[in-house]
N, C-alpha and C positions, 0 to 999 in steps of 0.2 A: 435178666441181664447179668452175666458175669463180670465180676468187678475184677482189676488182677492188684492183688496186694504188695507192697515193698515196703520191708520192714526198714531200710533206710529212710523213705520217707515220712513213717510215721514216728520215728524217733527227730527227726526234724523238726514234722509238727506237734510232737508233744517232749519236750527234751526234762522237763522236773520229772515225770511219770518213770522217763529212762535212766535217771540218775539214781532214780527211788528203789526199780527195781534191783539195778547192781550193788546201789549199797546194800540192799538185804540181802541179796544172792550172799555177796561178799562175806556178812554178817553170819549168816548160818553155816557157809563154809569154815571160818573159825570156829566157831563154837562147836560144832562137827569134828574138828582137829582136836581142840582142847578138849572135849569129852570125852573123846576115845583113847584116850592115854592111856595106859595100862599101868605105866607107873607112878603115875601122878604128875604134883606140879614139877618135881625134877627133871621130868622127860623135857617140858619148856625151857628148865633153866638150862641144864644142856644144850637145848636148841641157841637160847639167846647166849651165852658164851662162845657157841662156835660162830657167830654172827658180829661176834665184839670185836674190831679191827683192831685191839690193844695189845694182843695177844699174837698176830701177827707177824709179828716182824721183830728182830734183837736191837732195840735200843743205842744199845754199848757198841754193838758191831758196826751200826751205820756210823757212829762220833767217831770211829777209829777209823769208818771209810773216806769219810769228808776231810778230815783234819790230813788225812794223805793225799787227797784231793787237792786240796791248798795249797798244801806243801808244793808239788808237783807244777802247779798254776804261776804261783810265787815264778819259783827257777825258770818255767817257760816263759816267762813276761821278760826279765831279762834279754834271753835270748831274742824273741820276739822284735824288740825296740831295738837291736842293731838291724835285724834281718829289714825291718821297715826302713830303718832310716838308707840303710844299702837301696834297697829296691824304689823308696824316692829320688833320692840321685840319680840311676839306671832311667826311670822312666822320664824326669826331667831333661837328660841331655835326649832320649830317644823324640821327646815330644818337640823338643829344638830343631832337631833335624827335619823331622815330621813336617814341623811349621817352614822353616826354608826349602824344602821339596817341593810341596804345595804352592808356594809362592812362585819357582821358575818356570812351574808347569803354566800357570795360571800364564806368569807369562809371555809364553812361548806360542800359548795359545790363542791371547790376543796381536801377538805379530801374525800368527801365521793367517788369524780370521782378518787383517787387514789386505793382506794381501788378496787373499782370496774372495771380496766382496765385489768385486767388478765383473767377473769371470759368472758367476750366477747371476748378475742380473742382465747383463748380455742374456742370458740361454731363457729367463724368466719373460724378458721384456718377446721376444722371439715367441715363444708360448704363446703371450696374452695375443700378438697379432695372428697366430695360427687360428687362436680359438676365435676373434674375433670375424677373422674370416670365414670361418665356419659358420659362426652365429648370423653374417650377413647374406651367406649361401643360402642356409634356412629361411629364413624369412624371404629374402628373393621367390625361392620355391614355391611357399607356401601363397606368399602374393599372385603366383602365375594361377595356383589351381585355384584361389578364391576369384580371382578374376573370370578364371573358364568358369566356376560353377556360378558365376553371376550370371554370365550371358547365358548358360545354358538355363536359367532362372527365368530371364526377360524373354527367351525365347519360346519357353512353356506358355508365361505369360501370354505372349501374342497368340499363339496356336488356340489360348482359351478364351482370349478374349473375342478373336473371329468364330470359335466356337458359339459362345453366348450370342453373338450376334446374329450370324445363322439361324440359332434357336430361336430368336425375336422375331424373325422375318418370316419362321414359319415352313422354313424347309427345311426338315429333319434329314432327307437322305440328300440332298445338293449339297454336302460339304465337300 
């Protein structure tokens, strides 16, 4: 029987095994690096220096950036707080008007839906009798054909029931 292997799953069911083996992977590829140095431990120290974020960046040059920064921030705050207090004015009277817009529309809208409430239910009330007439067509109809298929029901009926009698009395072809 051929089994089919997936190394995802078996890292699933044994996961200490798979953490075992990367750390040692891990483990010999260091010591791999660090052996093969040629120059020794300074080839590391090199390496760890150019790794050290301290060395990075000028200091002295970012205080000089920020402190211009602020500087800058400072003066724009001034300005800033007339620009706002302008632009609250502005939007207060515009939301004023806003609000009494709103208001005559509103309105205008329930005069004009007063007037116009009678006019729809004339044309509604007219509907509901179309359809109810409809609805009583229907049914009329449907009463006429249940009717015809009743009689044509009792009149099976009879034709079988002088059949079976026929067949009682014993004469098959006298019907």
């Amino acid at each position: 029987m051929v089994q089919q292997f997936n190394a995802v799953d078996e890292v699933r069911k044994h996961p200490g095994i798979a953490v075992g083996v990367v750390a040692v992977l891990a483990g010999i590829g260091l010591a791999t690096i660090l052996l093969n140095q040629r120059t020794g431990p300074t080839r590391y120290e090199r390496i760890r220096e150019r790794m050290s974020p301290r060395g990075w960046f000028d200091a002295e040059a970012l205080r000089q950036r920020f402190d211009d920064i602020a500087r800058g921030v400072r003066h724009g705050a001034d300005d800033l707080g007339h620009r706002a207090a302008d632009l609250g004015g502005y939007a207060g009277d515009r939301a004023g008007r806003f609000g009494d817009e709103a208001r005559a529309r509103a309105e205008e809208w329930l005069r004009r839906s007063r007037k116009k409430t009678r006019k729809p239910m004339r044309r509604y009330a007219k509907q509901a009798r179309r359809y109810a007439e409809d609805a009583g067509d229907f049914a009329r109809d449907h009463a006429k054909e249940g009717g015809a298929l009743l009689a044509v029901a009792a009149i099976a009926a009879a034709v079988g029931a002088a059949a079976l009698e026929n067949r009682r009395r014993g004469g098959m072809g006298k019907l």
